[in-house]
C-alpha positions, -999 to 999 in steps of 0.1 A, spaced: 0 0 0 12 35 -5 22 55 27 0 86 27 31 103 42 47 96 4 14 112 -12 10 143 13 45 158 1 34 152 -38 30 191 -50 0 205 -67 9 210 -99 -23 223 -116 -65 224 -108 -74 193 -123 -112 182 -137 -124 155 -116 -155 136 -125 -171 124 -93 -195 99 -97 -218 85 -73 -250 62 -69 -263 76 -35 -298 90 -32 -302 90 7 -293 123 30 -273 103 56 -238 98 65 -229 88 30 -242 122 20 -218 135 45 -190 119 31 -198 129 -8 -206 166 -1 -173 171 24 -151 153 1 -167 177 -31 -163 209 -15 -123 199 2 -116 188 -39 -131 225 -48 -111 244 -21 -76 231 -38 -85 250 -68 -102 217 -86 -131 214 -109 -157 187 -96 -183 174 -117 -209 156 -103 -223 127 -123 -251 112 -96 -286 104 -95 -311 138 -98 -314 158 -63 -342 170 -76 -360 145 -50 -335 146 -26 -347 142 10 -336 159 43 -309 149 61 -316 116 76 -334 106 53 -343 85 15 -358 85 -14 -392 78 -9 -398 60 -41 -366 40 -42 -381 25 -6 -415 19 -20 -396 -1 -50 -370 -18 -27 -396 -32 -6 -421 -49 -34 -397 -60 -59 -385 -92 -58 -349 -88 -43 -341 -103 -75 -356 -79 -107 -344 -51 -75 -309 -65 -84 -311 -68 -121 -326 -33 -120 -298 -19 -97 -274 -38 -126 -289 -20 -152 -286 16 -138 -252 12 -150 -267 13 -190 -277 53 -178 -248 62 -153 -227 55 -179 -245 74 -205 -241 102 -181 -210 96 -175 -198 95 -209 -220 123 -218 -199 147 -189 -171 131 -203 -173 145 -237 -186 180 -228 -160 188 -200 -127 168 -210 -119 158 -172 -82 142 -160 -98 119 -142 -129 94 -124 -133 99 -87 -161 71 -81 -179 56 -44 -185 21 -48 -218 9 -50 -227 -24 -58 -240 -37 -90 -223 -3 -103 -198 -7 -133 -204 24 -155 -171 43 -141 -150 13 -149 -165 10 -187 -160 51 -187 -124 44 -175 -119 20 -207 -135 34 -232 -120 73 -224 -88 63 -211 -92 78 -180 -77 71 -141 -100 57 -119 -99 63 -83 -124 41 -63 -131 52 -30 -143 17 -12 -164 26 23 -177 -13 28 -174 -48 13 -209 -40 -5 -215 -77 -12 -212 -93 19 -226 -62 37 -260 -68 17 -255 -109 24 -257 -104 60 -280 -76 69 -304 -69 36 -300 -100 20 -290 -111 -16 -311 -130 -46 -277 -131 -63 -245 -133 -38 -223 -147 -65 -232 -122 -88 -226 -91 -64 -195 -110 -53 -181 -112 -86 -194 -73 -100 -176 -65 -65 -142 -80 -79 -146 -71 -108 -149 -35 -101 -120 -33 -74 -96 -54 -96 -102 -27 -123 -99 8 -105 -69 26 -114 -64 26 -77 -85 20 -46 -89 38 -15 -104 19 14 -112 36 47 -97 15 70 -70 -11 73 -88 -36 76 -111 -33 46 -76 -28 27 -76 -65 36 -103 -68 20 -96 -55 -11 -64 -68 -14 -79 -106 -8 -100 -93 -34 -70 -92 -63 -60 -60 -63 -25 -52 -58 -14 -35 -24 5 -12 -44 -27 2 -56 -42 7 -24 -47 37 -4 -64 37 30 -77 68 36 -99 76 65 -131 98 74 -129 130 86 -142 161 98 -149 193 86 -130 216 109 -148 253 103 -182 230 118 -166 223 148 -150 258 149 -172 272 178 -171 256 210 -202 258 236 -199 249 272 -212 210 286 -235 236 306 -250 256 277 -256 223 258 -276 209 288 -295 241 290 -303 239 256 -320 204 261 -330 212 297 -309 187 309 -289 209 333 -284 186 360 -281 150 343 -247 132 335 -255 125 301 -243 93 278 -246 104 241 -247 88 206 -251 104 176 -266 85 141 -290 67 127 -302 41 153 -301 3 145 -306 -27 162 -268 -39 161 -258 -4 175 -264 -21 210 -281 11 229 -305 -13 251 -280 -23 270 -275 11 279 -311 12 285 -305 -17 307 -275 0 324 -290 33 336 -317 15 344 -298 -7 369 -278 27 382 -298 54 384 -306 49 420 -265 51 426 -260 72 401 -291 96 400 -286 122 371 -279 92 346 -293 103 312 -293 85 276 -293 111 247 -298 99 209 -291 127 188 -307 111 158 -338 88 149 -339 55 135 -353 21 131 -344 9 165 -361 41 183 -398 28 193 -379 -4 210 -359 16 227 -384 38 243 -408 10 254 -383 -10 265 -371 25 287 -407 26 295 -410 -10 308 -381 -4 333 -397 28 340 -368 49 336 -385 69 301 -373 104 316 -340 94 314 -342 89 277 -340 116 250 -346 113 212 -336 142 196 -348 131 163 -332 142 128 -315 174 132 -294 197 111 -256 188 111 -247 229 122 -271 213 157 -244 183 161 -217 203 175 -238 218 201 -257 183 209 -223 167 214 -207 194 234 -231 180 259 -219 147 267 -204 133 298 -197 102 276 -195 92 239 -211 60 231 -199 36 204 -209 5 216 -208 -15 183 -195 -8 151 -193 -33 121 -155 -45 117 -146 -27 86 -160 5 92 -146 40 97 -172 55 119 -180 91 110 -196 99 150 -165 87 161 -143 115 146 -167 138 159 -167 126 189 -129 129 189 -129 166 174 -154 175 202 -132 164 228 -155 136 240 -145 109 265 -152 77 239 -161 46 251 -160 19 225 -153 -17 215 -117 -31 212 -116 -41 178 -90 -35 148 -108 -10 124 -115 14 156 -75 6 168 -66 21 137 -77 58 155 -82 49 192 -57 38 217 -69 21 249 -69 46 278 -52 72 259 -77 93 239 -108 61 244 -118 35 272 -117 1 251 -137 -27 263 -134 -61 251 -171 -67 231 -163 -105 235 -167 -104 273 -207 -99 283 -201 -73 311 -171 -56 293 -192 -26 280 -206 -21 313 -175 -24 337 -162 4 312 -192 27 322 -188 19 355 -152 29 351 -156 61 332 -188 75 353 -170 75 389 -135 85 374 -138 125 363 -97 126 359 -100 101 333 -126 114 314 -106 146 318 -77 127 303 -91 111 272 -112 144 262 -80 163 263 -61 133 240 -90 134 219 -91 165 205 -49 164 200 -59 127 178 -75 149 147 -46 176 144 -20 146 150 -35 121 122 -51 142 97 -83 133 103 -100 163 82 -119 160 47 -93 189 34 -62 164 47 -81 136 26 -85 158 -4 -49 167 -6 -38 130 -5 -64 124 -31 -50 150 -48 -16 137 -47 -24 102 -61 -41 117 -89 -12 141 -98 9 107 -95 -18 86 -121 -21 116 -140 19 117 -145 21 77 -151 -3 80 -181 18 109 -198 
């Protein structure tokens, strides 16, 4: 794999036209992702041309596509499939379309899966292709959504990653993936998420948060996202609910909405604990920030073992203390005790010894909040940093072609 430290000292030689291309319709974290990465490519001077479905229908944050839902869930999963195969007939009519009017140097594509338009652009224009890779698509869909046709998205997944110019997964981990996949570590990137500093520019006081929410006197455990089953929150449920006699301000704050809400709130109704509970609901990402700012705690009790979290490098800008599972993909940023409290998610009581922990111990919350906020500076954990190593490899496949 290339060392990023190589592709950060690679000048700018010239704005460059990059074609992004994309399959995303919902307004979620993905969203996040796209839109930072868009306008970090624009602030080096770049032209960014954005070959993706219409937005013309495009949904709040937190939100979908209506329609795409309403066909999703009567379609056999799979004509859904053949369909999401045969997108690829207009993306890359688009694409060649943008291609011919604008000229660019270069494909920036997000993997999607059943999506091979960018990689028949790439051959038929000649052009670089730099896939950004945010989750083993395939076996993602196999084990949460289901697949009709698992070798099929298996093989359109190889396919695809064997074929990019150069692929940039967000974590190690995935990298392994990749690379297991065919593809060459020497055309491998990993390149994390990020933040955008100017939104977490302002800082407001833990006590102006709670005022905000009218949660002045609570000791508050936040998590921020779209709520799912496998995120693991009734166990915090469960926890406060087995504390809050000890520990009588305990409070559980969602900033977010999600699937997994209504269970939540009747189970925290059931143990009669529902005023220690807060659902925010969607909010606007300027609110986030603020929201955060008024944690006691971070919570990411479960993540998925490839993924790069984007709360998490919020949580770290924000100067949260983080408690999280011990797991590679999150060791990649976190370091037990130093800037996270690690609990081992093998071990049944593990996430709630490290509550236990983290709630009577104020010096080291203190400690980790203030390690924290030094771990984005330190690793470069901002979507600007990731445009200019994006930048870099394209000046370097840009110069390999000529």
């Amino acid at each position: 794999m290339i060392k990023l430290s190589t592709l950060q000292h690679c000048a700018l030689n010239k704005p460059m036209k990059i074609l992004y291309h994309h399959r995303t319709a919902s307004r979620d974290g993905q969203a996040v992702h796209i839109d930072e990465m868009i306008d970090a490519l624009r602030q080096f001077g770049h032209e960014v041309i954005v070959v993706a479905p219409s937005s013309d229908a495009a949904p709040n944050f937190g939100g979908s596509i209506g329609w795409v839902d309403h066909i999703r869930a009567r379609l056999p999963k799979t004509l859904y499939e053949l369909l999401e195969l045969g997108y690829s007939l207009l993306a890359y009519r688009q694409l060649a379309r943008a291609i011919r009017t604008h000229s660019p140097d270069l494909i920036y594509e997000r993997y999607n899966l059943f999506l091979l338009a960018g990689i028949w652009a790439q051959r038929r224009f000649h052009l670089p292709l730099i896939l950004e890779v945010n989750a083993p698509l395939a076996e993602e869909r196999m084990n949460h959504g289901g697949l009709a046709q698992p070798a099929l998205a298996r093989w359109t997944q190889r396919w695809v990653w064997r074929n990019a110019d150069h692929v940039l997964p967000v974590t190690r981990v995935l990298a392994g993936d990749v690379e297991r996949a065919g593809v060459s570590s020497n055309r491998i990137t990993v390149i994390h998420n990020g933040i955008n500093l100017a939104h977490f520019a302002n800082t407001f006081s833990a006590s102006f948060a709670k005022s905000k929410l009218g949660l002045d006197d609570r000791f508050i455990l936040g998590f921020t996202g779209f709520v799912r089953e496998w995120h693991g929150l009734e166990r915090i449920v469960n926890w406060i609910a087995a504390n809050h006699r000890i520990h009588s301000t305990l409070h559980l704050l969602i900033v977010g909405d999600g699937p997994a809400r209504a269970a939540l709130e009747q189970q925290a109704q059931m143990l009669g604990i529902s005023d220690r509970v807060t659902f925010t609901g969607i909010v606007a990402r300027t609110e986030i920030p603020i929201l955060v700012n008024a944690f006691d705690i971070a919570l990411q009790p479960a993540v998925v073992d490839y993924a790069s979290p984007l709360k998490l490098f919020e949580y770290l800008a924000l100067g949260c203390a983080i408690v999280a599972p011990c797991q590679p993909n999150l060791q990649e940023i976190l370091r037990d005790g130093e800037n996270a409290l690690l609990f081992d998610a093998t071990q049944p009581a593990a996430l709630e010894t490290a509550l236990n922990r983290l709630v009577t111990d104020a010096a080291l919350r203190t400690r980790l909040a203030r390690e924290a906020r030094k771990t984005i500076e330190v690793g470069g954990f901002t979507w600007l940093e990731n445009a200019r190593r994006v930048t870099a490899l394209a000046e370097q496949l840009r110069s390999d072609v000529q």
